[in-house]
Each structure stands twice: as structure tokens, then as C-alpha cells.
PDB file of N, CA, C, O and CB in Angstrom:
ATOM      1  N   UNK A   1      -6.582 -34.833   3.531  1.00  0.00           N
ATOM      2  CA  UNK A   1      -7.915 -34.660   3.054  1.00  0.00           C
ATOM      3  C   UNK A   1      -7.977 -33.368   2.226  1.00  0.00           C
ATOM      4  O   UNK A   1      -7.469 -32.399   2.789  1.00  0.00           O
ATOM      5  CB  UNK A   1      -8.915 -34.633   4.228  1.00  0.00           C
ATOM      6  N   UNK A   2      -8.533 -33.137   0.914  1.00  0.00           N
ATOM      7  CA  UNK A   2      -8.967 -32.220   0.143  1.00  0.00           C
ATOM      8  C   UNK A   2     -10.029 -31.336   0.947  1.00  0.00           C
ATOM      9  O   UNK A   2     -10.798 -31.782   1.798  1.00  0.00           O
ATOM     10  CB  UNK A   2      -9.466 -32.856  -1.073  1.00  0.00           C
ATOM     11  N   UNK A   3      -9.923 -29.742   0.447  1.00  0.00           N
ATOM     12  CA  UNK A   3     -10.959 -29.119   1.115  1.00  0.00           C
ATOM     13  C   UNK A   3     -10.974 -28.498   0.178  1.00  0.00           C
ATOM     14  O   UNK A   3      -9.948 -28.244  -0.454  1.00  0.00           O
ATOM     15  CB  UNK A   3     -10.958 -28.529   2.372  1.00  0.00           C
ATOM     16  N   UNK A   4     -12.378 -28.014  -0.219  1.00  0.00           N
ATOM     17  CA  UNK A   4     -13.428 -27.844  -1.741  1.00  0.00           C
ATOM     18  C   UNK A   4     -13.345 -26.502  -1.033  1.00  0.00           C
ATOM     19  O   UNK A   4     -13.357 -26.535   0.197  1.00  0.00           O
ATOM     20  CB  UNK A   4     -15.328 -28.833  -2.159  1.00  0.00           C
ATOM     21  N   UNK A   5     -13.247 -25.100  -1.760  1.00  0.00           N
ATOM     22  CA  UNK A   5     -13.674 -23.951  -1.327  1.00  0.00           C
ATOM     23  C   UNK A   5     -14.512 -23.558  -2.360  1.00  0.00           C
ATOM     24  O   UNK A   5     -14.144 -23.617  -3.533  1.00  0.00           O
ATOM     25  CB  UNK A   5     -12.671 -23.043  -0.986  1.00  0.00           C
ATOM     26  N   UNK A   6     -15.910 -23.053  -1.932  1.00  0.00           N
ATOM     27  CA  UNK A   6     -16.975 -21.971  -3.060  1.00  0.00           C
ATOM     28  C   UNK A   6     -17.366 -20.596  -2.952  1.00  0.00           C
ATOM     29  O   UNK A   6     -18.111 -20.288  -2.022  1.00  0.00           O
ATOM     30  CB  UNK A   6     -18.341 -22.425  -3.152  1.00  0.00           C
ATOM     31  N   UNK A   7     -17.006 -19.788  -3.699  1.00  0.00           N
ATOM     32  CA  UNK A   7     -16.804 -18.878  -3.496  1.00  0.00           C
ATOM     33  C   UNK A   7     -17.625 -17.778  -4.573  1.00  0.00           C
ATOM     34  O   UNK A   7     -16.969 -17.432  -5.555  1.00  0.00           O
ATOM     35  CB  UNK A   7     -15.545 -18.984  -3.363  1.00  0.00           C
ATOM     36  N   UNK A   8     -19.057 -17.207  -4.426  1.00  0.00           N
ATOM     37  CA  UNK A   8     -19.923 -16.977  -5.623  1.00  0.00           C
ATOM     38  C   UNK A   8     -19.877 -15.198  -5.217  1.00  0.00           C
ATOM     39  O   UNK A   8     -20.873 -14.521  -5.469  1.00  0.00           O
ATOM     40  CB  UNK A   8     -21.735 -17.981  -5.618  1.00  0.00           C
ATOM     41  N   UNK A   9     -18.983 -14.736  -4.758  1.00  0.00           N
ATOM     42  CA  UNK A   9     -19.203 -13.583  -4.513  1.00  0.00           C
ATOM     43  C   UNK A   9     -18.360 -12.482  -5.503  1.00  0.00           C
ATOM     44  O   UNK A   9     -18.568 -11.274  -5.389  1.00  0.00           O
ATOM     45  CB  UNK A   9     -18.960 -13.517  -3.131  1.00  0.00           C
ATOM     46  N   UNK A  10     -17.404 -13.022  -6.470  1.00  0.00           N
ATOM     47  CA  UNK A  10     -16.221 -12.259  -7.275  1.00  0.00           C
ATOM     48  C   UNK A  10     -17.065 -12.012  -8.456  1.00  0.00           C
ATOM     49  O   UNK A  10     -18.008 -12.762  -8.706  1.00  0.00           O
ATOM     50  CB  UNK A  10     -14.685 -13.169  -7.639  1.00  0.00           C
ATOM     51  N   UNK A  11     -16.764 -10.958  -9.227  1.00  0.00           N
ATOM     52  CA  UNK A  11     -16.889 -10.522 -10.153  1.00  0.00           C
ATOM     53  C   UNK A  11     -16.255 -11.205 -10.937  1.00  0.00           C
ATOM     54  O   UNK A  11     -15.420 -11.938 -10.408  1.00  0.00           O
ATOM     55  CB  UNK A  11     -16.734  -9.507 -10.143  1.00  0.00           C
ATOM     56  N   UNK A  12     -16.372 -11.264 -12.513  1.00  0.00           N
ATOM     57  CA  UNK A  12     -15.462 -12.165 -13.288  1.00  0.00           C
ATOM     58  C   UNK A  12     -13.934 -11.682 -13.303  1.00  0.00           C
ATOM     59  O   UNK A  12     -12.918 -12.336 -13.543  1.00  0.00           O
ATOM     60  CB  UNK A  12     -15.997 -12.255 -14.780  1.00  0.00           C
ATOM     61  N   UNK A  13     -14.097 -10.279 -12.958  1.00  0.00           N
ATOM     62  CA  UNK A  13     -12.352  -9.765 -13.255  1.00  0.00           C
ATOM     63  C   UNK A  13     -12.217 -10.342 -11.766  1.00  0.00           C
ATOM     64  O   UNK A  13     -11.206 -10.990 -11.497  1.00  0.00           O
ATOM     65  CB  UNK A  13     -11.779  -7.623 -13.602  1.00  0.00           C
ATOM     66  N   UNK A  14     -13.116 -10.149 -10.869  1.00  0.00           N
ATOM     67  CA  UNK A  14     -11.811 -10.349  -9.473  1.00  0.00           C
ATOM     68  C   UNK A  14     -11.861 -12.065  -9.508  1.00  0.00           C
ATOM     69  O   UNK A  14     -10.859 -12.545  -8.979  1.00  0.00           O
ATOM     70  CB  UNK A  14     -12.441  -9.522  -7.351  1.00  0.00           C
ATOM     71  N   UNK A  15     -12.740 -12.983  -9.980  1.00  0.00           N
ATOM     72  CA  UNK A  15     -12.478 -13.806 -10.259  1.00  0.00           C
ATOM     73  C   UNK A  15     -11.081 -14.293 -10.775  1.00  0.00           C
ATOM     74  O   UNK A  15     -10.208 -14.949 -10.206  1.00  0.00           O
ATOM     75  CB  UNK A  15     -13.252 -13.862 -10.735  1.00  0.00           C
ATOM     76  N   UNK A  16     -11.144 -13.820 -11.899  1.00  0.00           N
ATOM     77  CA  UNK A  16     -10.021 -13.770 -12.777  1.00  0.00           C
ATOM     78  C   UNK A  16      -8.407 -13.744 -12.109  1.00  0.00           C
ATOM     79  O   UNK A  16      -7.446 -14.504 -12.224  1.00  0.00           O
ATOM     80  CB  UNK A  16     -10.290 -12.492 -13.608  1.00  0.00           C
ATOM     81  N   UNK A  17      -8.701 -12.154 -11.178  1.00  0.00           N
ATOM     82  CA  UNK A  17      -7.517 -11.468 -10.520  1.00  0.00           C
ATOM     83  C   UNK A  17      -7.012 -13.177  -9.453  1.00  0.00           C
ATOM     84  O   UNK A  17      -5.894 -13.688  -9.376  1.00  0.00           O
ATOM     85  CB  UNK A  17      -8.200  -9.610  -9.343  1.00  0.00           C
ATOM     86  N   UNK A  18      -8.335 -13.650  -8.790  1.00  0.00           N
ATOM     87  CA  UNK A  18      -7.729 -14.949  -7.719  1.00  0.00           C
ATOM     88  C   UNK A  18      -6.818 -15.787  -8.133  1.00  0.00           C
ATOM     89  O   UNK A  18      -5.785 -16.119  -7.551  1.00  0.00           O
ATOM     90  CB  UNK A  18      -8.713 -15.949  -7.281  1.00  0.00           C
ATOM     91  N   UNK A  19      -7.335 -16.225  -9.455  1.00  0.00           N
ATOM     92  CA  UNK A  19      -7.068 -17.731  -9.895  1.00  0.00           C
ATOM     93  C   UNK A  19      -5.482 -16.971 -10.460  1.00  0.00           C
ATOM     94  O   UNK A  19      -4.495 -17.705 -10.420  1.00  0.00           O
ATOM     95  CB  UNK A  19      -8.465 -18.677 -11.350  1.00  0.00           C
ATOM     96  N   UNK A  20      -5.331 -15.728 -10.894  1.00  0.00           N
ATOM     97  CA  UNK A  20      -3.887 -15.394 -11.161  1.00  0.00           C
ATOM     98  C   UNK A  20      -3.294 -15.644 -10.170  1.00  0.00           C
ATOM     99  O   UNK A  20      -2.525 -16.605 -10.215  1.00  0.00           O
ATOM    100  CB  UNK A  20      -3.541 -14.144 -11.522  1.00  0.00           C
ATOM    101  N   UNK A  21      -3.467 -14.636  -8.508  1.00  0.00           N
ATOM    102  CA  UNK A  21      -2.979 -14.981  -7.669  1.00  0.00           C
ATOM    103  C   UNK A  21      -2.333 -16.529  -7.210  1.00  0.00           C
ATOM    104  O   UNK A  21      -1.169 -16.927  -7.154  1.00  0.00           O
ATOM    105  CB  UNK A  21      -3.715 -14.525  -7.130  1.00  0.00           C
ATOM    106  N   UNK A  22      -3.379 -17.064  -6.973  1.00  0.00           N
ATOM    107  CA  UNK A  22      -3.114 -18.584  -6.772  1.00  0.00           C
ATOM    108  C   UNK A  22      -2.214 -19.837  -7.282  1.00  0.00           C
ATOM    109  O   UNK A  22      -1.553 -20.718  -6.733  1.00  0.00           O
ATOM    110  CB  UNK A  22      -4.049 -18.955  -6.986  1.00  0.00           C
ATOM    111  N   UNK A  23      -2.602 -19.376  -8.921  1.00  0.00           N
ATOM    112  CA  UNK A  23      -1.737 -19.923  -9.507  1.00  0.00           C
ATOM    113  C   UNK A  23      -0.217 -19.766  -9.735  1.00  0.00           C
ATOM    114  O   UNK A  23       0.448 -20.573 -10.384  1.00  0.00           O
ATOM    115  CB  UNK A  23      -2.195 -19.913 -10.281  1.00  0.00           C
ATOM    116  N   UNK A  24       0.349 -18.489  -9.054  1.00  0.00           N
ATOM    117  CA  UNK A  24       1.583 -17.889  -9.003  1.00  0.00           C
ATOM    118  C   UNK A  24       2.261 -18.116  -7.536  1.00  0.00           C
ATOM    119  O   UNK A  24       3.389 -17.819  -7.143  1.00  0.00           O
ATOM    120  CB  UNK A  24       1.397 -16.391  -9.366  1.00  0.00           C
ATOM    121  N   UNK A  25       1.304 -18.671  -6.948  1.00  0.00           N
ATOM    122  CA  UNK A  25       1.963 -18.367  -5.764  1.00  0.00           C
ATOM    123  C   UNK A  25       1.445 -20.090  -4.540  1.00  0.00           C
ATOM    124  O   UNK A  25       0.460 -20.819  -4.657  1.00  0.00           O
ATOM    125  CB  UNK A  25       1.211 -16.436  -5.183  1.00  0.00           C
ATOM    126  N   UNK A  26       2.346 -20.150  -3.737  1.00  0.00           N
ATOM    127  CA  UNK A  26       2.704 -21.362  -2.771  1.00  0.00           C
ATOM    128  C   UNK A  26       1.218 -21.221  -1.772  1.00  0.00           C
ATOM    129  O   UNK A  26       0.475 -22.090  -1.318  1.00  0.00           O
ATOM    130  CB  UNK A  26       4.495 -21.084  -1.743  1.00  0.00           C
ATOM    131  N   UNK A  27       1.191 -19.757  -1.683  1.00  0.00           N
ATOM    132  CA  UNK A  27       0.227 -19.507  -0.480  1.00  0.00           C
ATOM    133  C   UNK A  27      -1.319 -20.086  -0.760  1.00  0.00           C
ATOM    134  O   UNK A  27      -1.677 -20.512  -1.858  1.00  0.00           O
ATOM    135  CB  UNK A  27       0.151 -17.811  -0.197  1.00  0.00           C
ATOM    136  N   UNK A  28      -2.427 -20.010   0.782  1.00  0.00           N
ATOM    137  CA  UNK A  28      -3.079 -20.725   0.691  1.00  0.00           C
ATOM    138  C   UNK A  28      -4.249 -19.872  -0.191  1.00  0.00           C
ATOM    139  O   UNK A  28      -4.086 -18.677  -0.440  1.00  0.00           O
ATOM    140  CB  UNK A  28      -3.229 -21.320   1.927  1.00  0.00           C
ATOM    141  N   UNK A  29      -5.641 -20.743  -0.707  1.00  0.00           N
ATOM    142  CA  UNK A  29      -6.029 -19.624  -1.542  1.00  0.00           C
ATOM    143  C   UNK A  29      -7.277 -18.848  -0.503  1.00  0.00           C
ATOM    144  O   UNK A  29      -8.084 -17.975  -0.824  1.00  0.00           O
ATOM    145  CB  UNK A  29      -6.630 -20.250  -3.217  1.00  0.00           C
ATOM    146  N   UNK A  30      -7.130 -19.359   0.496  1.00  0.00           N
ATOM    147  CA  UNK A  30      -8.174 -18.406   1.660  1.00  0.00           C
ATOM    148  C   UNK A  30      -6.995 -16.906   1.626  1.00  0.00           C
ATOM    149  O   UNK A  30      -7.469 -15.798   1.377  1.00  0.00           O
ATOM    150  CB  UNK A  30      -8.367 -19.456   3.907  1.00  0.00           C
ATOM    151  N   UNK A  31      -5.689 -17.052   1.867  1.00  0.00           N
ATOM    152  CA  UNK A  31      -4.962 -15.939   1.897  1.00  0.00           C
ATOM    153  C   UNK A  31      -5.225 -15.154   0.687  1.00  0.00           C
ATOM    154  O   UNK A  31      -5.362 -13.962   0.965  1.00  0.00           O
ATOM    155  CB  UNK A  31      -3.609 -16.239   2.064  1.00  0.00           C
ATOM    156  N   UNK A  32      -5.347 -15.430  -0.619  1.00  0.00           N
ATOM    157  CA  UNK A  32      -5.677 -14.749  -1.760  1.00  0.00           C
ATOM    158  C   UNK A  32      -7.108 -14.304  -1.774  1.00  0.00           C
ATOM    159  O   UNK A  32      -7.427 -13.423  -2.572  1.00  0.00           O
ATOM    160  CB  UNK A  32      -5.381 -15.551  -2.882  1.00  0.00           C
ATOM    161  N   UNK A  33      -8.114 -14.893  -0.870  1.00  0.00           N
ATOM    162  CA  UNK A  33      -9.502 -14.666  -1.088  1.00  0.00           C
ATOM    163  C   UNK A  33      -9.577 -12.960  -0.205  1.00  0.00           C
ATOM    164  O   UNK A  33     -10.159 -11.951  -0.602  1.00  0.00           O
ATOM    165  CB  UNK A  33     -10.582 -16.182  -0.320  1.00  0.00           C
ATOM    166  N   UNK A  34      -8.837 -13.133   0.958  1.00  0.00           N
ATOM    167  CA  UNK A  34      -8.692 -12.350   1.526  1.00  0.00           C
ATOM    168  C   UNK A  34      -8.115 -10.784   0.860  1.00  0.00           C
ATOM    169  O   UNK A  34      -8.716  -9.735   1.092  1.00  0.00           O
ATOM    170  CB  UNK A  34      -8.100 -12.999   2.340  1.00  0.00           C
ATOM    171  N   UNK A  35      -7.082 -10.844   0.162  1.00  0.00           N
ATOM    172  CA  UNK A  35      -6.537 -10.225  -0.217  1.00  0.00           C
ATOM    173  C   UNK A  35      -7.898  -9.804  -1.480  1.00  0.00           C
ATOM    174  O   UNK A  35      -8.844  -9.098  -1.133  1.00  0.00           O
ATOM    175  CB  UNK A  35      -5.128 -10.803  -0.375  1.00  0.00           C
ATOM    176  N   UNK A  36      -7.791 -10.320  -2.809  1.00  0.00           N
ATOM    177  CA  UNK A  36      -8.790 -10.283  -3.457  1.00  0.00           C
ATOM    178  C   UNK A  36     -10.066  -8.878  -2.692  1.00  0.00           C
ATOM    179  O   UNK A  36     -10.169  -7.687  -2.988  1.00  0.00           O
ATOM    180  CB  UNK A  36      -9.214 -11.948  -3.448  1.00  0.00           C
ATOM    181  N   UNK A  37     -10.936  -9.831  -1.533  1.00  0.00           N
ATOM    182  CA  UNK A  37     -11.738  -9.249  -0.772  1.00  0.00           C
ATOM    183  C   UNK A  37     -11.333  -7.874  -0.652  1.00  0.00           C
ATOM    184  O   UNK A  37     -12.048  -6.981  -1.106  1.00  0.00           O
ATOM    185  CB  UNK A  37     -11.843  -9.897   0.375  1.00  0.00           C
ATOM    186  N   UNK A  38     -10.341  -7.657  -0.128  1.00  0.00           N
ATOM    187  CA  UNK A  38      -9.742  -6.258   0.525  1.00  0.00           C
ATOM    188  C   UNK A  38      -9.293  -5.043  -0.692  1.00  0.00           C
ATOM    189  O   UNK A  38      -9.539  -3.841  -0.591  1.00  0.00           O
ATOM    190  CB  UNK A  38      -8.192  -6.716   1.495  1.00  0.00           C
ATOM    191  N   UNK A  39      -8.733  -5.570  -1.596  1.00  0.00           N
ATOM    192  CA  UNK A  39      -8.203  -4.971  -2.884  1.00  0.00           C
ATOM    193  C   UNK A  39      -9.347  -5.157  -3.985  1.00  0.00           C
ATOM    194  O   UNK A  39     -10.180  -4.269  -4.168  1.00  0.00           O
ATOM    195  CB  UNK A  39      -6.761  -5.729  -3.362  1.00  0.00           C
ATOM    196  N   UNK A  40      -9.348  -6.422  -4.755  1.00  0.00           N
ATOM    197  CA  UNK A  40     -10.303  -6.154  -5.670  1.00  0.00           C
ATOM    198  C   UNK A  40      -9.811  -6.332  -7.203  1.00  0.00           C
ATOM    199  O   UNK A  40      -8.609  -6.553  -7.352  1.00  0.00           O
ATOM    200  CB  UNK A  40     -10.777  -4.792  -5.384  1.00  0.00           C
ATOM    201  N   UNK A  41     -10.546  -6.262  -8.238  1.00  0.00           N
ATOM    202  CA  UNK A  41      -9.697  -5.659  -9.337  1.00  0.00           C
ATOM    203  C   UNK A  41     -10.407  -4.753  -9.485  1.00  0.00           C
ATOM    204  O   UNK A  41     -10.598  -4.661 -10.698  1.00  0.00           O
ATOM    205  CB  UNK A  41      -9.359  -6.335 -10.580  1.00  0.00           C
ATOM    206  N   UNK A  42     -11.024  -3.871  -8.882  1.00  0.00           N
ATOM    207  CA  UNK A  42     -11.822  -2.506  -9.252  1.00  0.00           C
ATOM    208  C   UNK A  42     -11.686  -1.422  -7.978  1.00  0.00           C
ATOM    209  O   UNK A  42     -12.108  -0.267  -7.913  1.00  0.00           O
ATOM    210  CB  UNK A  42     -13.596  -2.879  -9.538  1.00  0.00           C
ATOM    211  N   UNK A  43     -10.999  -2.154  -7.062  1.00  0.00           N
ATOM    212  CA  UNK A  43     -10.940  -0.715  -5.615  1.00  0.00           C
ATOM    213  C   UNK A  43      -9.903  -0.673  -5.895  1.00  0.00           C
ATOM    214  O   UNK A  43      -9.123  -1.370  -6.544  1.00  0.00           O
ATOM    215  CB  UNK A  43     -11.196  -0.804  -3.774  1.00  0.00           C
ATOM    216  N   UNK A  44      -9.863   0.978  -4.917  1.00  0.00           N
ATOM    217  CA  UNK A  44      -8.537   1.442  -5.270  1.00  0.00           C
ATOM    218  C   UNK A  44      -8.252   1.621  -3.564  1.00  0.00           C
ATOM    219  O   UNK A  44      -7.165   2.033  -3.160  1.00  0.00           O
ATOM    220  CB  UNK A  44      -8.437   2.985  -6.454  1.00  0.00           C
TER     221      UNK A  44
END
């Protein structure tokens, strides 16, 4: 079964930063949301 994730909380860069993540990588994209969440493309 497909599972739809929505997610209206990213900025367009951290937007941006996910769908890089995701698309590079095997892992799931809750693990990238997470990450994203924690990092950012604007925290340091």
C-alpha cells in the first residue's frame, strides 16, 4: 500500500534541501523530514 505524506511546514529552500535528500538516497523520507526538521537549510 502507498502512503501519501503532507508536509506544509518547509520553507521553499528546506523544501528544496528534502526532495534533494530523498532523491539521493534509499532511506525513508520521514528519516529526511526529520533530519531536514533538526538541521534546516538556514540553522546552523
Amino acid at each position: 500500500m502507498a502512503k501519501i505524506f503532507i508536509f506544509d511546514e518547509f520553507n521553499p529552500e528546506d523544501n528544496a534541501m528534502l526532495q534533494a535528500l530523498y532523491s539521493r538516497s534509499a532511506s525513508s523520507v520521514v528519516d529526511h523530514v526529520e533530519k531536514v526538521r533538526k538541521c534546516g537549510s538556514g540553522n546552523k
